[in-house]
Backbone as XML, in Angstrom:
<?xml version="1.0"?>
<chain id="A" units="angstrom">
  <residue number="1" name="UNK">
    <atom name="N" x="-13.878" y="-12.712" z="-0.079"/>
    <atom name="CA" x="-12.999" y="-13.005" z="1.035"/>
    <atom name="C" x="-11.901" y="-11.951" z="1.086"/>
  </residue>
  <residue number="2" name="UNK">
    <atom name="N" x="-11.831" y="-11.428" z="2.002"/>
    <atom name="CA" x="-10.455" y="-10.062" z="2.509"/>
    <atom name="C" x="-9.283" y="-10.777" z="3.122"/>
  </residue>
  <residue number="3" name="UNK">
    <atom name="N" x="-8.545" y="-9.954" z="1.861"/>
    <atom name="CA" x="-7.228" y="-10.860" z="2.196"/>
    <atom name="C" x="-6.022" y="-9.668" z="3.454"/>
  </residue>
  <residue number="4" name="UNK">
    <atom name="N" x="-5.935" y="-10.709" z="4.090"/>
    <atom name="CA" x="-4.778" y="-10.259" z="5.154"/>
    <atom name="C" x="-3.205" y="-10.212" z="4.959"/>
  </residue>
  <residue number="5" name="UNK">
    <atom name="N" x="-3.444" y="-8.254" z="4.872"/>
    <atom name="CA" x="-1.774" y="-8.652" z="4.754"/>
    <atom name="C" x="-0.939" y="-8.141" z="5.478"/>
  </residue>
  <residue number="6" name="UNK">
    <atom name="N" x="-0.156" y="-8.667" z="5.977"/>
    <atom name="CA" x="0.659" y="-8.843" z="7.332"/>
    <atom name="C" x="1.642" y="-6.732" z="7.174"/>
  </residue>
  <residue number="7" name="UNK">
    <atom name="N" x="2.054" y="-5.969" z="8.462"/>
    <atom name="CA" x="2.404" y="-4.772" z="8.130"/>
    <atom name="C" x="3.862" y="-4.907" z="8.550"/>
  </residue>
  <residue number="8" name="UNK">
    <atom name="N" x="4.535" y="-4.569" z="8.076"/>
    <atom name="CA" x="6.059" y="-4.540" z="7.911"/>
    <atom name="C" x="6.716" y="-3.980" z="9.554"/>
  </residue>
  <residue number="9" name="UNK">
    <atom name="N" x="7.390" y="-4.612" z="10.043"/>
    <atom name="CA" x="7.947" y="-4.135" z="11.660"/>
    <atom name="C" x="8.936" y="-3.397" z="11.181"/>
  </residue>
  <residue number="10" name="UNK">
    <atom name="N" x="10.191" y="-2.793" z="10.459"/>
    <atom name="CA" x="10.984" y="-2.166" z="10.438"/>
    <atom name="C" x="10.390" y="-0.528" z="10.411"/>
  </residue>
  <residue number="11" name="UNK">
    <atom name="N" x="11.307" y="0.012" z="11.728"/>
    <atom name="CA" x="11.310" y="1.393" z="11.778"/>
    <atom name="C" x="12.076" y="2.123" z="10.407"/>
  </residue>
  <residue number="12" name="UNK">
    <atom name="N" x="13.082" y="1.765" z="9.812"/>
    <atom name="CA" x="13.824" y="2.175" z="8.479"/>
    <atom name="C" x="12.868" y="1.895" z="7.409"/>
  </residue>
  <residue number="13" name="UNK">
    <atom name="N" x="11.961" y="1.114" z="7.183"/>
    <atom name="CA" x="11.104" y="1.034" z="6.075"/>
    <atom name="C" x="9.855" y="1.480" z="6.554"/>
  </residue>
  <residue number="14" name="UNK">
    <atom name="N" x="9.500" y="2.634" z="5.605"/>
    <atom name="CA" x="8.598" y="3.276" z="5.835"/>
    <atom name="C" x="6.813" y="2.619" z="4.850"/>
  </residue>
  <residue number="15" name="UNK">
    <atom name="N" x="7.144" y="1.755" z="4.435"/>
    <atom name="CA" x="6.336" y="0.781" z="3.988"/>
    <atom name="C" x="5.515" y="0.383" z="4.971"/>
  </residue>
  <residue number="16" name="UNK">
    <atom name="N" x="3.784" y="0.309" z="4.000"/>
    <atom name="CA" x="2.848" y="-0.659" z="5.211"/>
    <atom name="C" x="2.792" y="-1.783" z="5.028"/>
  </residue>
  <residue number="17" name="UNK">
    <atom name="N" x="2.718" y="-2.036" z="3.489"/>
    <atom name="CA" x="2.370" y="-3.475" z="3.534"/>
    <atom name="C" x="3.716" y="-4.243" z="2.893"/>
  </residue>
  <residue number="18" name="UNK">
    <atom name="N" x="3.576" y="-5.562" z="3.212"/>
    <atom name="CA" x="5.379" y="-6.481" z="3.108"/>
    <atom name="C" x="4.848" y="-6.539" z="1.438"/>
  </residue>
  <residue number="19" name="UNK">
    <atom name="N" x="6.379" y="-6.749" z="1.006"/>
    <atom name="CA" x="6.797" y="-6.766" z="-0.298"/>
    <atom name="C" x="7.121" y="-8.914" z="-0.582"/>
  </residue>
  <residue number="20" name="UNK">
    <atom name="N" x="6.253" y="-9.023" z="-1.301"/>
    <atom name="CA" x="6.664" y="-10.085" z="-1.922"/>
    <atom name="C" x="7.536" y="-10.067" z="-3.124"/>
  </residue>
  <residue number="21" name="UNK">
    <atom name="N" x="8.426" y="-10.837" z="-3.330"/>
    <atom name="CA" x="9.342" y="-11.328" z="-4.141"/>
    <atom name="C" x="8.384" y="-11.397" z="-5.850"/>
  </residue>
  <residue number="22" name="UNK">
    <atom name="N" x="8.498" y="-10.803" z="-6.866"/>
    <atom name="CA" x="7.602" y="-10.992" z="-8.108"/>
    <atom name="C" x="8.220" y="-10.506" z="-9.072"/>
  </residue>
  <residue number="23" name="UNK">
    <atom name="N" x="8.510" y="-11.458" z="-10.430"/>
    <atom name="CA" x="9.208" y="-11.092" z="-11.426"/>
    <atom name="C" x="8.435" y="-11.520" z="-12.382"/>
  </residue>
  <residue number="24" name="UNK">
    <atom name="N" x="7.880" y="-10.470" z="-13.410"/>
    <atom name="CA" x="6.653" y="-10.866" z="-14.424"/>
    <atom name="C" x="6.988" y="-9.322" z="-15.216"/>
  </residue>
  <residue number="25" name="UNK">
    <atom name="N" x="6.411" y="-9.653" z="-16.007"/>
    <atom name="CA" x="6.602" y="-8.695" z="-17.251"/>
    <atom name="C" x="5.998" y="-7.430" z="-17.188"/>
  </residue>
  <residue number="26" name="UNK">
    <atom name="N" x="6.129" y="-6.286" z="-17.406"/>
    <atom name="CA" x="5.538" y="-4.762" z="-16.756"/>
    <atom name="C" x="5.738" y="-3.810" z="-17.711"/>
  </residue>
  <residue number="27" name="UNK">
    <atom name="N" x="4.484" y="-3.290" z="-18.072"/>
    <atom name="CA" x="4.382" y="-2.234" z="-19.505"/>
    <atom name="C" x="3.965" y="-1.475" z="-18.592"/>
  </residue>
  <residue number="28" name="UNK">
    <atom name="N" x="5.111" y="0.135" z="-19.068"/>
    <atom name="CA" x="4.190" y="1.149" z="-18.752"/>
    <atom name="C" x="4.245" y="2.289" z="-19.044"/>
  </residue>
  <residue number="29" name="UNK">
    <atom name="N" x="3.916" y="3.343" z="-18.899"/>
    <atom name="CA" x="3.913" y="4.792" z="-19.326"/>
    <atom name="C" x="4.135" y="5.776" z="-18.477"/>
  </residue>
  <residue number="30" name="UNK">
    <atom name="N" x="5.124" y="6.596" z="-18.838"/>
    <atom name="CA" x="5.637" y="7.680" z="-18.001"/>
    <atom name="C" x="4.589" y="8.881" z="-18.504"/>
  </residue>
  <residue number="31" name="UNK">
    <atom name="N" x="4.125" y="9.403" z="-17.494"/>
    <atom name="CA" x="3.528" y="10.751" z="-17.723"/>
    <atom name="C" x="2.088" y="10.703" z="-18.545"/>
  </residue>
  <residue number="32" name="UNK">
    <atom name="N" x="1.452" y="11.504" z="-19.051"/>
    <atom name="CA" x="0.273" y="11.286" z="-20.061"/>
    <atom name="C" x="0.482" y="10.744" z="-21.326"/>
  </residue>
  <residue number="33" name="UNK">
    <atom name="N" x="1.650" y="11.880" z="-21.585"/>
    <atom name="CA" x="2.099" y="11.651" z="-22.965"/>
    <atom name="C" x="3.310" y="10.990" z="-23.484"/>
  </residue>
  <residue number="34" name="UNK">
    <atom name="N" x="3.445" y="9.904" z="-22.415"/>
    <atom name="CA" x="5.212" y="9.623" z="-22.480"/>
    <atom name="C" x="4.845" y="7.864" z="-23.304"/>
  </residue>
  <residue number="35" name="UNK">
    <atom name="N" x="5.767" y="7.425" z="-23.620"/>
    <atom name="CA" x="5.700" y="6.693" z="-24.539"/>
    <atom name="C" x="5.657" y="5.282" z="-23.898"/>
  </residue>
  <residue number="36" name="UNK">
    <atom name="N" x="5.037" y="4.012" z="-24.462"/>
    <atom name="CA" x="5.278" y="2.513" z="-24.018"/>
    <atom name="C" x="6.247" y="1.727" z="-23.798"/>
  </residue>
  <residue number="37" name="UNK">
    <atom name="N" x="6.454" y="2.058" z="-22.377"/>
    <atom name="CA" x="7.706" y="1.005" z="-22.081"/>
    <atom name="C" x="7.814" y="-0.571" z="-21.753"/>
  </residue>
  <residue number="38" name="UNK">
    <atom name="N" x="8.617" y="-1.475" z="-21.164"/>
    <atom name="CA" x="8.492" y="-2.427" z="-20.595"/>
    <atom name="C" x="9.561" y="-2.838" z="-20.099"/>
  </residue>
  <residue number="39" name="UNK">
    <atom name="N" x="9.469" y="-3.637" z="-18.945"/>
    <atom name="CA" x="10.252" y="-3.412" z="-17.993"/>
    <atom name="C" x="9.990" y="-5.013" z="-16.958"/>
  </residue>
  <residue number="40" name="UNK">
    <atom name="N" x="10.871" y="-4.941" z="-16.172"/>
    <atom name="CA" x="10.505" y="-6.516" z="-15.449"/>
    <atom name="C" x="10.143" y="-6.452" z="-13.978"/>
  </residue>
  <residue number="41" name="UNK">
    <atom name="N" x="9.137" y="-6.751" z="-13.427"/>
    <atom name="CA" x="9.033" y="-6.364" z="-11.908"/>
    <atom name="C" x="10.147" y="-7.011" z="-10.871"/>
  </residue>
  <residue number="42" name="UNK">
    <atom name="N" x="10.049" y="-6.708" z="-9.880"/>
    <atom name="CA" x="11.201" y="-7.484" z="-8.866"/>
    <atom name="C" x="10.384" y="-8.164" z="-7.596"/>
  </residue>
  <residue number="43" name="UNK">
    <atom name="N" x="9.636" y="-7.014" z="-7.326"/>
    <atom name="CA" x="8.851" y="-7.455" z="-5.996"/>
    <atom name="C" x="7.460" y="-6.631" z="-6.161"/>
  </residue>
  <residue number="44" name="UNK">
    <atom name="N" x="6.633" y="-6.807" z="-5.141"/>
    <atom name="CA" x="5.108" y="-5.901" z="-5.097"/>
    <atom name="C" x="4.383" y="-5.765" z="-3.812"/>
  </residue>
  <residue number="45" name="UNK">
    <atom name="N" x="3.614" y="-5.629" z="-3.173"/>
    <atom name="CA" x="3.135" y="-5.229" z="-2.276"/>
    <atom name="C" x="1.676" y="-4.341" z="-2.601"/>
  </residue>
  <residue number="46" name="UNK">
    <atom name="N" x="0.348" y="-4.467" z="-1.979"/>
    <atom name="CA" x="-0.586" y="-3.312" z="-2.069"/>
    <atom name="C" x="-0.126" y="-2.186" z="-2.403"/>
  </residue>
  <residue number="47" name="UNK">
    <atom name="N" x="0.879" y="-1.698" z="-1.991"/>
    <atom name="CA" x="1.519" y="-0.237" z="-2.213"/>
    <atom name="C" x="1.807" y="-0.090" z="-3.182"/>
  </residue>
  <residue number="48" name="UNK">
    <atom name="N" x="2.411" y="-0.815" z="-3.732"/>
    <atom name="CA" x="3.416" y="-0.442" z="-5.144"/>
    <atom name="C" x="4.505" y="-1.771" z="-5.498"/>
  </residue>
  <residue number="49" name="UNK">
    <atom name="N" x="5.697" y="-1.451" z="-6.263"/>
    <atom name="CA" x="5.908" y="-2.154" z="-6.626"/>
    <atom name="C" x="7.338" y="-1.668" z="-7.181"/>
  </residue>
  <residue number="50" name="UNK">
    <atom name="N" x="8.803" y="-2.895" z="-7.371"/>
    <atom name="CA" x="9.843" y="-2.048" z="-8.021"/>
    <atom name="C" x="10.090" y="-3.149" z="-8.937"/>
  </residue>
  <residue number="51" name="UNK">
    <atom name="N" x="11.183" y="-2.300" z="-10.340"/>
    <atom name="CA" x="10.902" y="-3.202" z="-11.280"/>
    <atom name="C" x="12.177" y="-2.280" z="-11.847"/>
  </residue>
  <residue number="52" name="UNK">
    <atom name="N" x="12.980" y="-3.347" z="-13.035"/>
    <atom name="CA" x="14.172" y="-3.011" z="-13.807"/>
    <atom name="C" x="13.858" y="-2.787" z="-15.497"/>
  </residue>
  <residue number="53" name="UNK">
    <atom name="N" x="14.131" y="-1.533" z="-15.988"/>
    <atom name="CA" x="14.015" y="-1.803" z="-17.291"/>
    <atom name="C" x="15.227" y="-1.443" z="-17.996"/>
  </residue>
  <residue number="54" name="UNK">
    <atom name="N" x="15.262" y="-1.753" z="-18.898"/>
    <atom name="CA" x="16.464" y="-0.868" z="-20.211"/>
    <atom name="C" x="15.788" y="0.793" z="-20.398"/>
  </residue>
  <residue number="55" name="UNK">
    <atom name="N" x="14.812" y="1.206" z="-20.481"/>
    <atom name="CA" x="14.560" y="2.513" z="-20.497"/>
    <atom name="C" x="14.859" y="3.489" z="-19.648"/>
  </residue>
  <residue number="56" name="UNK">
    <atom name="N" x="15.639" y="4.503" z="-20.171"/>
    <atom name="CA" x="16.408" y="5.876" z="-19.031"/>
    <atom name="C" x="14.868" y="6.130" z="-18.590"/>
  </residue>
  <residue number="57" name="UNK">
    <atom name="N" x="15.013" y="6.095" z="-17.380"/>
    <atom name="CA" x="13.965" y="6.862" z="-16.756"/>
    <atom name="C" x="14.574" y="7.928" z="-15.911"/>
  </residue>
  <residue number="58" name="UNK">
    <atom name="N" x="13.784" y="8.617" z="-15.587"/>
    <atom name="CA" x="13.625" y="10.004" z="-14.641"/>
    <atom name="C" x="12.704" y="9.924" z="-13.716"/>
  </residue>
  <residue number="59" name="UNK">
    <atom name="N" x="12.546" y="10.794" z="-12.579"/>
    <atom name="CA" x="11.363" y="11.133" z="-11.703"/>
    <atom name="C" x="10.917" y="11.594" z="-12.295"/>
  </residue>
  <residue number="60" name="UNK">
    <atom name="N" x="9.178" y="11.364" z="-12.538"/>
    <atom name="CA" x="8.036" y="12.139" z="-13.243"/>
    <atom name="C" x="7.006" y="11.798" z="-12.029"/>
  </residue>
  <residue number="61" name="UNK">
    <atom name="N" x="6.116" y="12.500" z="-11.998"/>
    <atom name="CA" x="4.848" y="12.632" z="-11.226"/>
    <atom name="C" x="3.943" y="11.571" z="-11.533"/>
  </residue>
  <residue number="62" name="UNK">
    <atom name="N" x="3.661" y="11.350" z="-12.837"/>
    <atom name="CA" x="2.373" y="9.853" z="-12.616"/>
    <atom name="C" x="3.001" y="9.206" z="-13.664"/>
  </residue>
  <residue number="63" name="UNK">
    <atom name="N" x="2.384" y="7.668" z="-13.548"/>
    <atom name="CA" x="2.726" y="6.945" z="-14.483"/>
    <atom name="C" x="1.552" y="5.651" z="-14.463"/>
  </residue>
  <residue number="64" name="UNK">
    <atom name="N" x="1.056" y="4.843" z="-15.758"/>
    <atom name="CA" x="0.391" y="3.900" z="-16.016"/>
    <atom name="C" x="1.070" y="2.784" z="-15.905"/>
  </residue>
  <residue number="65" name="UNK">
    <atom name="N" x="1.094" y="1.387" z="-15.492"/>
    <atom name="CA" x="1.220" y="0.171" z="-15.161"/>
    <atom name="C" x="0.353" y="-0.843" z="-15.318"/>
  </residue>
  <residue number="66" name="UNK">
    <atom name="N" x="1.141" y="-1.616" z="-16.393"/>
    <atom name="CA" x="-0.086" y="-2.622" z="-16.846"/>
    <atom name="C" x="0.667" y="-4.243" z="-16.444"/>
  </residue>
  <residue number="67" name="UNK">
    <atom name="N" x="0.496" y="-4.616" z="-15.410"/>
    <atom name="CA" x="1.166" y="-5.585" z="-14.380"/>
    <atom name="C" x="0.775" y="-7.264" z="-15.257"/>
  </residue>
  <residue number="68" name="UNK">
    <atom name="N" x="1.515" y="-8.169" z="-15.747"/>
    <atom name="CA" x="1.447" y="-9.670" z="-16.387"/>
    <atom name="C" x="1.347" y="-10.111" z="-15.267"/>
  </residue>
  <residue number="69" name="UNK">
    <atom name="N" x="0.296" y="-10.731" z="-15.034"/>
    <atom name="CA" x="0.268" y="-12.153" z="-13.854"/>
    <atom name="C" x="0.123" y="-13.383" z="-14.700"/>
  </residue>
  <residue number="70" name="UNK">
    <atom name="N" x="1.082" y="-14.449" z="-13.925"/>
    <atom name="CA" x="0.722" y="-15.826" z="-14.977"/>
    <atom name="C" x="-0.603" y="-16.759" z="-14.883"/>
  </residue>
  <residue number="71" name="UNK">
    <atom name="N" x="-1.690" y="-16.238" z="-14.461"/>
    <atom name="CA" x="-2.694" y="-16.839" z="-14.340"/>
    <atom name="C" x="-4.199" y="-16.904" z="-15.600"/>
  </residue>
  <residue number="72" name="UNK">
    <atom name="N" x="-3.666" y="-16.248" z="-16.439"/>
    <atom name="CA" x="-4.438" y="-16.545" z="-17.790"/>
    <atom name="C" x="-5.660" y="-15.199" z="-17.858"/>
  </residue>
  <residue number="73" name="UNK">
    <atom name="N" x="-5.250" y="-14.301" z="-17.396"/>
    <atom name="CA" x="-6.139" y="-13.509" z="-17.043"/>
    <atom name="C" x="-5.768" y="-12.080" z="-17.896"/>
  </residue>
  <residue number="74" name="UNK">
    <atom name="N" x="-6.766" y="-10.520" z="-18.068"/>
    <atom name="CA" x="-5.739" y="-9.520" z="-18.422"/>
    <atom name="C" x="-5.123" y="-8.931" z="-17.374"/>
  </residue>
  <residue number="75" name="UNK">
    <atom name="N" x="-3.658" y="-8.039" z="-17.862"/>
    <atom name="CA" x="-2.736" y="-7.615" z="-16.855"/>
    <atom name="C" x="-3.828" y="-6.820" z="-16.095"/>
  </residue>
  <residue number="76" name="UNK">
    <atom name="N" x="-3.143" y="-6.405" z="-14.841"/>
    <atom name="CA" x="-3.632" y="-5.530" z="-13.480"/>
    <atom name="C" x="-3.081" y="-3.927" z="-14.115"/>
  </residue>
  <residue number="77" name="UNK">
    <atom name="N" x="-4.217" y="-3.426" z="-14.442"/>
    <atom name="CA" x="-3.860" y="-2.139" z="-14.176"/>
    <atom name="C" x="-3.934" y="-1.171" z="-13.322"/>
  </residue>
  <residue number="78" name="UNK">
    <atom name="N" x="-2.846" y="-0.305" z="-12.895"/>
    <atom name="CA" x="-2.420" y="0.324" z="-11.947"/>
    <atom name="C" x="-2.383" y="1.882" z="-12.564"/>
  </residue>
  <residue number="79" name="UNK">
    <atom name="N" x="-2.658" y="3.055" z="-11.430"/>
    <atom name="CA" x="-1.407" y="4.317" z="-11.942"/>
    <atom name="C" x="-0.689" y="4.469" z="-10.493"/>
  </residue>
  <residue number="80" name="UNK">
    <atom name="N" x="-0.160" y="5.106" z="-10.466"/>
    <atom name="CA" x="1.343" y="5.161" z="-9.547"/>
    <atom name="C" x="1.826" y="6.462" z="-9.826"/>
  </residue>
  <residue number="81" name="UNK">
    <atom name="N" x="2.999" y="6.194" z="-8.845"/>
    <atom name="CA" x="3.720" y="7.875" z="-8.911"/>
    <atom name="C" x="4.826" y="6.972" z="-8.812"/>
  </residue>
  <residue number="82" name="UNK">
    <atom name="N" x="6.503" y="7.726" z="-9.455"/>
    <atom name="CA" x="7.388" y="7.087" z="-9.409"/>
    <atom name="C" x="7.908" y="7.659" z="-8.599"/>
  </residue>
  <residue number="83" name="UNK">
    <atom name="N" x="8.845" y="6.650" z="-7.324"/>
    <atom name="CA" x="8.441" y="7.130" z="-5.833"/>
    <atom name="C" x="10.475" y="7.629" z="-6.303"/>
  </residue>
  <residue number="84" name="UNK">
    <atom name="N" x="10.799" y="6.634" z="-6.747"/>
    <atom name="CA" x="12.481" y="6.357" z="-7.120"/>
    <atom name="C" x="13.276" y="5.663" z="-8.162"/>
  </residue>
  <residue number="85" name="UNK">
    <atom name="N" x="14.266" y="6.153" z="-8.796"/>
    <atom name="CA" x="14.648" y="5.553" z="-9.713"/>
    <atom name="C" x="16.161" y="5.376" z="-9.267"/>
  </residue>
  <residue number="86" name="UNK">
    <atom name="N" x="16.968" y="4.612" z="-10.278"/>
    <atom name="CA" x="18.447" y="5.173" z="-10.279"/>
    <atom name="C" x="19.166" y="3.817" z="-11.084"/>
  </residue>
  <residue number="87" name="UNK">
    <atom name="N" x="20.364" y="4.444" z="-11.831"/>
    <atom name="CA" x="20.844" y="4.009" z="-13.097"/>
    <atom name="C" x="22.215" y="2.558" z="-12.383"/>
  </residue>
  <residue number="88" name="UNK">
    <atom name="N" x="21.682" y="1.273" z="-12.815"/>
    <atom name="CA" x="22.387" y="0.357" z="-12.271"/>
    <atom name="C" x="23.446" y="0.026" z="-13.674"/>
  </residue>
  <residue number="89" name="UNK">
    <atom name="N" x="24.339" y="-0.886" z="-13.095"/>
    <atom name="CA" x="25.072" y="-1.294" z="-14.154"/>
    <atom name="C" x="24.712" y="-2.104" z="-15.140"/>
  </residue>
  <residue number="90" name="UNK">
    <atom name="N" x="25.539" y="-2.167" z="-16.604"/>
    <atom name="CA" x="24.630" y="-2.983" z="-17.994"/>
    <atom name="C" x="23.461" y="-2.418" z="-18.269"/>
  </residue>
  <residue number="91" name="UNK">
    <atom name="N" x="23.612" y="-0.899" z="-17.960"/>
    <atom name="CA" x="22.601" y="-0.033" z="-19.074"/>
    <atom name="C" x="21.271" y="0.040" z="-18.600"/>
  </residue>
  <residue number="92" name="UNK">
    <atom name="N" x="20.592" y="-0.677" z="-17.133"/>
    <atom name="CA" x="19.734" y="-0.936" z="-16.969"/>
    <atom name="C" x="19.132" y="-0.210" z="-15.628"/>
  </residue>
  <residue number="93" name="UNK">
    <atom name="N" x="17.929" y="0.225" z="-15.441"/>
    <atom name="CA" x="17.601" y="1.211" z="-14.409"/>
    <atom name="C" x="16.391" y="0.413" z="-13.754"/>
  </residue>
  <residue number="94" name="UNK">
    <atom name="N" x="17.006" y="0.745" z="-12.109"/>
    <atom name="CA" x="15.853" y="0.309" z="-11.410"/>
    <atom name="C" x="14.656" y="1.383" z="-10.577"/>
  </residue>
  <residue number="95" name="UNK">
    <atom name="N" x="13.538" y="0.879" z="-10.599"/>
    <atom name="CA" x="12.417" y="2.095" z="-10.236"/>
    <atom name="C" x="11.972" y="1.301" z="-9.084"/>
  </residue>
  <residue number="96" name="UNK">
    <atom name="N" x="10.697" y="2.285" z="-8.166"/>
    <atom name="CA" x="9.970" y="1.705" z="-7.696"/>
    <atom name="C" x="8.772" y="2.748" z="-7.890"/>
  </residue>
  <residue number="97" name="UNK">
    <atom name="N" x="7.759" y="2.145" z="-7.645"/>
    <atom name="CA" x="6.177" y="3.020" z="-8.264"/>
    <atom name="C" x="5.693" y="2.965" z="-7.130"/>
  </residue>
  <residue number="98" name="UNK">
    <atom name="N" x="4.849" y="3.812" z="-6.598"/>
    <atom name="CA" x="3.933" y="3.999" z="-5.450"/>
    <atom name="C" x="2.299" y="3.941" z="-5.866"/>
  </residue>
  <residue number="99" name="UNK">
    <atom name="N" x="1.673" y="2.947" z="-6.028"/>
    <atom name="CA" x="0.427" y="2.795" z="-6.170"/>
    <atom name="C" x="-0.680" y="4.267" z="-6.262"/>
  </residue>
  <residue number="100" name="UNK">
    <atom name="N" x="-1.468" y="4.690" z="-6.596"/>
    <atom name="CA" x="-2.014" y="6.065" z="-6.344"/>
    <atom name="C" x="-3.434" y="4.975" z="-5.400"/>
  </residue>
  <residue number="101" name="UNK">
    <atom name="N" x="-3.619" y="3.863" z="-5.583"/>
    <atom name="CA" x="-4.693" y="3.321" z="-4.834"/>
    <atom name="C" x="-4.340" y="1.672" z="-4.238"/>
  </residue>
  <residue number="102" name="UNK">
    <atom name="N" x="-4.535" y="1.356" z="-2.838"/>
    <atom name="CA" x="-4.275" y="0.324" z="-2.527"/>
    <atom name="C" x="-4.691" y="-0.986" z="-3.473"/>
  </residue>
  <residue number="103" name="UNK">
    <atom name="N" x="-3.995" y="-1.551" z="-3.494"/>
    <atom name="CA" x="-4.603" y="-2.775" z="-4.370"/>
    <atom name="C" x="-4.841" y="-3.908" z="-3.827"/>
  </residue>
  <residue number="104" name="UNK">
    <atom name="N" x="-5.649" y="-4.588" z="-2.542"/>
    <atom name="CA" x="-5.342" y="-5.852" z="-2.468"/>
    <atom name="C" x="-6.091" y="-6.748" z="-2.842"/>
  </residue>
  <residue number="105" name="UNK">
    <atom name="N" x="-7.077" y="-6.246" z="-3.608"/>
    <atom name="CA" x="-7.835" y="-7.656" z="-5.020"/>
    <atom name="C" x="-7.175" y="-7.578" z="-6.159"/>
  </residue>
  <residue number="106" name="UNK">
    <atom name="N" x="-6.192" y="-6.808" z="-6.127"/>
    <atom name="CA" x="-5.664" y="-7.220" z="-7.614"/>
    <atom name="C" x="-4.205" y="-8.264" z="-6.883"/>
  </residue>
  <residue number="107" name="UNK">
    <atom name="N" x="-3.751" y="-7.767" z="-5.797"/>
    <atom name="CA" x="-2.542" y="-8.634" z="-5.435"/>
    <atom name="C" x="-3.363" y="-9.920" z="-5.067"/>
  </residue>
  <residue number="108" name="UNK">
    <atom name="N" x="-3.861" y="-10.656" z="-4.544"/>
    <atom name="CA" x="-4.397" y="-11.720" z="-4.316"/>
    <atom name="C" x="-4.489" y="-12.258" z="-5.128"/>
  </residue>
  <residue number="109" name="UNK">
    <atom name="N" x="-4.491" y="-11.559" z="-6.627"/>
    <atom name="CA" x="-4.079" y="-12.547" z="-7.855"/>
    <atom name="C" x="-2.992" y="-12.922" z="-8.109"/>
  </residue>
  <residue number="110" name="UNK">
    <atom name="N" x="-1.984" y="-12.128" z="-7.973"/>
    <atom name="CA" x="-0.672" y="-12.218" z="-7.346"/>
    <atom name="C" x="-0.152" y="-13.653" z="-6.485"/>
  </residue>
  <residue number="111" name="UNK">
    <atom name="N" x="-0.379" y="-13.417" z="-5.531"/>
    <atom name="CA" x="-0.310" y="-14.304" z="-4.060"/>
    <atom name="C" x="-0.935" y="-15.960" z="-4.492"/>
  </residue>
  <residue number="112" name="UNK">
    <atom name="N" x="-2.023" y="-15.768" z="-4.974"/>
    <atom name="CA" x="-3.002" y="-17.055" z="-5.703"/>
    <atom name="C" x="-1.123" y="-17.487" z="-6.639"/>
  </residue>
  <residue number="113" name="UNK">
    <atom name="N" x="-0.958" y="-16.454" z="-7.610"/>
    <atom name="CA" x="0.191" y="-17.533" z="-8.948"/>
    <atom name="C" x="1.676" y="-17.744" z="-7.777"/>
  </residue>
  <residue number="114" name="UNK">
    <atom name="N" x="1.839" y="-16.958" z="-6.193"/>
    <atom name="CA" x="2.860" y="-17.395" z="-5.533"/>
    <atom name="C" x="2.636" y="-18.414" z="-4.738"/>
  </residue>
  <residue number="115" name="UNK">
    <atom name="N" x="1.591" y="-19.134" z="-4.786"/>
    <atom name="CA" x="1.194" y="-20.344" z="-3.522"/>
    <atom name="C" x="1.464" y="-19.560" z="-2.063"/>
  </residue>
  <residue number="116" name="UNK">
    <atom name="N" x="1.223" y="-18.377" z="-2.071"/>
    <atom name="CA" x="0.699" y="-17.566" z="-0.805"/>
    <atom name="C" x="1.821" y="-18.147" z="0.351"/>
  </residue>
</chain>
């Protein structure tokens, strides 16, 4: 079954698909050789996804994402490009990742643990 997902009307957001609200646990890796982080998501969308960690991050070109859904299953893995970062207060930095491939069978697992 193909799931429908609705495309964002704002001319200022250059986003296709709407961002749901999602806070779940998020391991991931900067670069090839960059080390295991973890971090907390905020929201997600087919596209991508933004998320807060304690780790200084930087703009780097690719990155691995290994996404916790609470449905008893293993995490969603993703790679991405880190689209944006920037250093918030209490030490803690927020990102957002740009999917390198649409995802919407892995979000529908998603959507399934949000009662859609």
């Amino acid at each position: 079954m193909e799931e429908n997902i609705p495309l964002e009307s704002s001319n200022e957001d250059r986003r296709i698909f709407q961002r749901r609200n999602f806070s779940s646990l998020l391991k991931f890796r900067l670069g090839k050789d960059g080390k295991d982080c973890e971090g907390v998501t905020k929201d997600i969308s087919a596209g991508g996804l933004s998320f807060i960690t304690k780790q200084r991050i930087k703009l780097r070109d690719s990155m691995e994402l290994w996404i916790t859904v609470p449905d008893g299953k293993d995490p969603i893995y993703k790679t991405a490009q880190l689209a944006w970062a920037r250093e918030n207060l209490a030490d803690t930095y927020e990102a957002g990742a740009k999917f390198d491939s649409v995802g919407l069978l892995e979000l529908s697992r998603v959507f399934k643990t949000l009662g859609r």
